[in-house]
C-alpha positions, 0 to 999 in steps of 0.5 A: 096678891103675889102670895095668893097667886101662888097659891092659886097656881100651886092648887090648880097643879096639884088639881091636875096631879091629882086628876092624872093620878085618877086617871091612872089608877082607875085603868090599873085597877080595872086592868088588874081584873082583867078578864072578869066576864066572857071573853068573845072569839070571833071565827071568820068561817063557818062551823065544822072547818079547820079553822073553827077547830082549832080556835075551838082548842085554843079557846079552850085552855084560854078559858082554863088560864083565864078563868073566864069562858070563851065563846066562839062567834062564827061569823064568815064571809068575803074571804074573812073580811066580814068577821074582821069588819066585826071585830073592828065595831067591837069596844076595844077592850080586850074582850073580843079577838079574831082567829084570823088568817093569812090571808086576812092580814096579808093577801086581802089588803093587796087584792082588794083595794076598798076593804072596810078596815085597814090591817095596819091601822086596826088590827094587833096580831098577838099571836101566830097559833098554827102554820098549816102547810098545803099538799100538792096533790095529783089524780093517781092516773097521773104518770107523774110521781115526783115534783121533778116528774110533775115540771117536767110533765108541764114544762113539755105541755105548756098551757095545757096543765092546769091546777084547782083551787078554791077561788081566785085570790084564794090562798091556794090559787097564789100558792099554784102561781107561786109553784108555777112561777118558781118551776118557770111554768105555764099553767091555767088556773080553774077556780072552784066554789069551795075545796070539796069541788075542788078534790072531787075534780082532782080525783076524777081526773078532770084537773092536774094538780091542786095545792090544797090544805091536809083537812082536805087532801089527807083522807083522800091521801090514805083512801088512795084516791089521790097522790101527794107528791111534796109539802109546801112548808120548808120541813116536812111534817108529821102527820105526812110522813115520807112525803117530800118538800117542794122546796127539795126540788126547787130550793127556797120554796115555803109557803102555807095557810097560818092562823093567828089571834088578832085585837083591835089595835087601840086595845090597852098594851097591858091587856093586850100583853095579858092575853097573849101571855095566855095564848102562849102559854097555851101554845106551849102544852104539848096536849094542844099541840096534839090537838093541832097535830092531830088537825093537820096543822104545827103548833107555832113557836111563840114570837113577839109582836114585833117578830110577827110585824117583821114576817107580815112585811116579808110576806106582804113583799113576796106577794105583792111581787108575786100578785104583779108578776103574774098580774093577778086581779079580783076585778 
């Protein structure tokens, strides 16, 4: 009985080894194929922006690295939470990432407390792609030429300077707060639907200043219709040359629009890590980066992901404090 026992347990161990080893190796193998359909690229905004143009890029050289198409799937709304809540019904698979934004992974779970996904629980941020720094742009009937000139312009009329962006909760309305609270300034926000309104007031003179993104400001910069004065960003870039930094005339100032590439987070590690080899890679090509250049953003240096964790907690830090100082509510 004793030997027959053994036996017994010896067979039943070696069953459950070989079911671990099944298990194992049927993942393996379907991961060593990996891509082998389509991949999906959900955008949350609509078509024709900047945002679609560049995952339209980078979708590109993925398909190319990968050997599999791209496809874009456009699916925008409520400030990027409608094609973030898509993706998070998708399988978790590797086969469907989102470009997302900033605000995506930061600012919407700080101001909207009943979002329909969690950023940490459901989301892995592969990749950031591009940092698109803002212009702080002012009608050209403005007296003001400098930052300097512009704060010191406000600080004599407090109340009465007021600055556009594209909605309140907005990416450019919390850089106008961040601007006004760095300089010590009174300013009032005026929320506009969309940035097209927002610089058609700007250029009629019917608002003081906007920090708006380059897809934007930039054709209205070369046609003379508005005045750039400063960057947000903490270097200057290339497609504004001889346009200053705000942080030039107050120190430390950095801020900006970024997109990144995100999967579930319950997606395997290795194809999680196979995809982002590509989309680094991709960044690196000095024909992408063109392309982005080219669209008013700056390629951004591959990171890991834990480098990436480490900046979103930073950047949820700075604008949670920001978001109480100045007492910024959606409701």
């Amino acid at each position: 009985m004793r030997t027959t026992a053994l036996s017994r347990r010896r067979l039943h161990a070696l069953s459950l080894a070989a079911l671990a080893a099944c298990s194992l190796t049927v993942p393996l193998s379907a991961w060593a194929a990996y891509p082998d359909k389509p991949l999906k690229l959900i955008v949350p905004f609509p078509p024709g922006g900047q945002t679609d143009s560049v995952a339209r890029a980078l979708g590109t050289y993925l398909a190319k690295d990968l050997g599999q198409p791209v496809i874009v799937d456009n699916k925008p709304g409520a400030n990027t939470a409608v094609g973030t809540e898509a993706l998070i019904r998708e399988p978790a698979d590797g086969y469907t990432m989102e470009i997302v934004a900033g605000s995506t992974m930061v600012l919407n779970p700080l101001l909207y407390p009943k979002l329909p996904y969690d950023v940490k629980r459901d989301l892995k941020l592969l990749s950031v792609v591009v940092d698109v720094p803002l212009i702080m742009v002012v009608p050209m009937d403005r007296p003001y030429k400098t930052v300097a000139d512009f704060v010191s312009h406000a600080k004599a009329n407090p109340g009465k300077v007021n600055f556009a962006s594209v909605g309140v909760g907005s990416s450019l309305h919390l850089t106008g707060e961040l601007f006004a609270d760095k300089a010590g300034l009174d300013m009032v926000h005026v929320p506009y639907k969309g940035s097209a309104a927002a610089m058609t007031e700007i250029i009629g003179g019917q608002v003081d200043v906007i920090f708006d993104a380059p897809s934007t400001a930039v054709p209205q910069i070369k046609g003379n219709k508005v005045r750039a004065l400063a960057v947000t960003s903490k270097a200057a870039v290339p497609f504004l040359p001889g346009i200053p930094t705000i942080a030039s005339t107050l120190p430390g100032f950095d801020t900006g629009v970024w997109y990144g590439i995100a999967v579930r987070k319950s997606v395997p590690d290795d194809l999680a890590q196979k995809l982002k080899a590509a989309i680094d890679k991709a960044l690196l090509d000095p024909a992408l980066q063109k392309v982005f250049t080219d669209q008013g953003a700056v390629t951004h240096k591959p990171d890991s992901m834990a480098a990436h964790e480490a900046f979103m907690d930073s950047e949820r830090k700075k604008w949670q404090a920001l978001i109480g100082a100045r007492k910024i509510s959606m409701e």
